[in-house]
C-alpha positions, 0 to 999 in steps of 0.5 A, a space after each residue: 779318070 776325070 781331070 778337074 779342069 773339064 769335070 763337073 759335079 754332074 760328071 762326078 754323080 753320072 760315073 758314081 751311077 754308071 761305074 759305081 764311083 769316080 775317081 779325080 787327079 788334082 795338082 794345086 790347091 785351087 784344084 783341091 777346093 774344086 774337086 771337093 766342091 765338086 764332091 760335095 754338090 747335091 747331085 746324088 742326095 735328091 736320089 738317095 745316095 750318099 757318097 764318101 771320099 776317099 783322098 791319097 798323095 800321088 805323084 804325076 809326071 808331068 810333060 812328058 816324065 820332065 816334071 814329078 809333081 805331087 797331087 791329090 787323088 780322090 776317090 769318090 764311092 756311094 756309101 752304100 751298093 748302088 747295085 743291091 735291090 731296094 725293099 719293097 713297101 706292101 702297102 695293105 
C-alpha cells in the first residue's frame, strides 16, 4: 500500500508492473487531487498500457484507533492482463 505523501506517479506505474496494480489510502482532498494526478501521469501509456481506477470510502484509524477518519482508497489496474503474451507480427 502506498501512502501519498511518499508515492509518485512512478511509484504507481513500477507496482502496476511489478504486482500487476496499485493500491493508494488517502485522507483529504489535497491527497485525493494528488492521488489522481498521480494516476493519471503518463508513465504507463509510452508502454502500452492503460489503466483503470477503481475508487471506494474507507475508514482509518488514526493514532493509534483514537480517531476514525474517512478516506478514499484507489485501486489502480491495467485494463488489460500484463501477463498475457502479445501476438506476434510475421513480416513477409
Amino acid at each position: 500500500m502506498l501512502r501519498v505523501s511518499t508515492a509518485t506517479a512512478g511509484a504507481i506505474a513500477n507496482g502496476i508492473r511489478v504486482d500487476g496494480e496499485a493500491e493508494i489510502q488517502v485522507i483529504g482532498p489535497r491527497a485525493v487531487n494528488q492521488a489522481v494526478e498521480a494516476i493519471a501521469r503518463g508513465y504507463l501509456a509510452p508502454s502500452g498500457i492503460d489503466v483503470y481506477c477503481a475508487p471506494s470510502f474507507m475508514t482509518i484509524h488514526v493514532e493509534e484507533g483514537a480517531e476514525e477518519r474517512t478516506g478514499i482508497h484507489f485501486r489502480v489496474c491495467p485494463r488489460h492482463d500484463l501477463r498475457a503474451p502479445k501476438p506476434r507480427v510475421v513480416e513477409e
